[in-house]
C-alpha positions as CSV (number, residue, x, y, z in Angstrom):
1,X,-14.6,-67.1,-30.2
2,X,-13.1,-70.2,-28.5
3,X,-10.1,-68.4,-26.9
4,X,-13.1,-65.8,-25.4
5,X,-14.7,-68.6,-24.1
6,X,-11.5,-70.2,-22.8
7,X,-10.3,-67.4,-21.2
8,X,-13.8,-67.2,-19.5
9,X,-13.9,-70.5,-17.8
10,X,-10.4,-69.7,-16.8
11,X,-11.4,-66.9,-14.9
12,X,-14.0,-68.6,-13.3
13,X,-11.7,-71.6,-12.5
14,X,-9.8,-69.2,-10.7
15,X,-12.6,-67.3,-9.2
16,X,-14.2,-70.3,-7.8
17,X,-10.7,-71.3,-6.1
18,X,-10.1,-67.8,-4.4
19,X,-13.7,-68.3,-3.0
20,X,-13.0,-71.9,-1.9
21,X,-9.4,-70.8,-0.3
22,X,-11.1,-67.3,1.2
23,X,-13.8,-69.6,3.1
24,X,-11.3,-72.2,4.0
25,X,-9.3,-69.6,5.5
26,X,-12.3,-68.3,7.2
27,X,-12.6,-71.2,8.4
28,X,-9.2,-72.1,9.9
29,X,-9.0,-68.4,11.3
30,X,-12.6,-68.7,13.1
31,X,-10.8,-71.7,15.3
32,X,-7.5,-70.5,15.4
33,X,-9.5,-67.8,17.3
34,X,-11.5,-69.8,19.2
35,X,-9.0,-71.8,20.8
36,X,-7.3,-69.3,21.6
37,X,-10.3,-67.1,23.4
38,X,-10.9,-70.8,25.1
39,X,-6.9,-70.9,26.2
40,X,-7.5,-67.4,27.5
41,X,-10.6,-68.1,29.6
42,X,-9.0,-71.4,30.8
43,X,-5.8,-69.4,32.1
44,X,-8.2,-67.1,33.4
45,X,-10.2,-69.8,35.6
46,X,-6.9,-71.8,36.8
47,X,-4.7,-68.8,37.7
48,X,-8.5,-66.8,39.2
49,X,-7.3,-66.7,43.0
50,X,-3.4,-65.1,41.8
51,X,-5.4,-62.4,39.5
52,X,-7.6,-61.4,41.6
53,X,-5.1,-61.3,44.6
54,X,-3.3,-59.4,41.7
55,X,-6.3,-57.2,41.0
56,X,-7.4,-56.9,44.7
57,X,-3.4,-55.3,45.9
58,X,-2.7,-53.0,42.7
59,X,-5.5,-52.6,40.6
60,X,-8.5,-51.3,43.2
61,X,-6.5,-50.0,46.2
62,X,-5.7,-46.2,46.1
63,X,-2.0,-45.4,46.1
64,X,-0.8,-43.9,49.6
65,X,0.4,-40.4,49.2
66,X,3.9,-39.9,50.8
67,X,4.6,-37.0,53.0
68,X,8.4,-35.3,54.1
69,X,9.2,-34.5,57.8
70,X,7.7,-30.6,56.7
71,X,4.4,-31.6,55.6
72,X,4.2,-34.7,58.9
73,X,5.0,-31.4,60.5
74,X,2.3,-29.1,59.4
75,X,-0.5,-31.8,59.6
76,X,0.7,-32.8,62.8
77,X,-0.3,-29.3,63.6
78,X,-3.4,-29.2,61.6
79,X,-4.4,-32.5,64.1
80,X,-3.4,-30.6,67.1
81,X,-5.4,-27.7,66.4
82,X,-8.5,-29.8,64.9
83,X,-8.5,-31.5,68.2
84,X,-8.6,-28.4,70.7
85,X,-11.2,-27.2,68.5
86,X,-13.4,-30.2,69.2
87,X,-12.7,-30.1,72.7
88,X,-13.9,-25.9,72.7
89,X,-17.2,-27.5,71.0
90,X,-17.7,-29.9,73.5
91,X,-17.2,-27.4,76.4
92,X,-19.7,-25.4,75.0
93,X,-22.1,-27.6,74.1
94,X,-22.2,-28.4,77.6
């Protein structure tokens, strides 16, 4: 009956120390985190003119397509032709 009863509080010895080491490690992980989300947010304020000069040149500006000498060609064309055409409209209108 005694060894029961040992082996009892034993467990909750230990029991009561995971708990006491699980919210101590709560704990340290809760500001680990939270000086690390306040490093974050203080890189983000003293570096905010080179990220959003960042964001401003790559992030929001719509690549440029690039054309060969055949394709300048053609839409040189298309350009020519667009233009006559308005000139035709504008005679008529008239």
């Amino acid at each position: 009956m005694n060894q029961i009863a040992a082996e009892a509080e034993a467990e909750q010895i230990l029991e009561r120390r995971r708990i006491h080491r699980r919210e101590r490690n709560a704990k340290i992980f809760f500001w680990v985190r939270s000086v690390l989300l306040l490093a974050v947010l203080g890189g983000l304020v003293a570096y905010r003119v080179e990220l959003q000069k960042y964001v401003s040149e790559n992030l929001l500006t719509s690549p440029k397509p690039t054309i060969d000498s055949k394709t300048g060609a053609v839409l040189a064309g298309i350009q020519e032709n667009a233009g006559k055409r308005d000139k035709a409209l504008e005679t008529l209108m008239k």
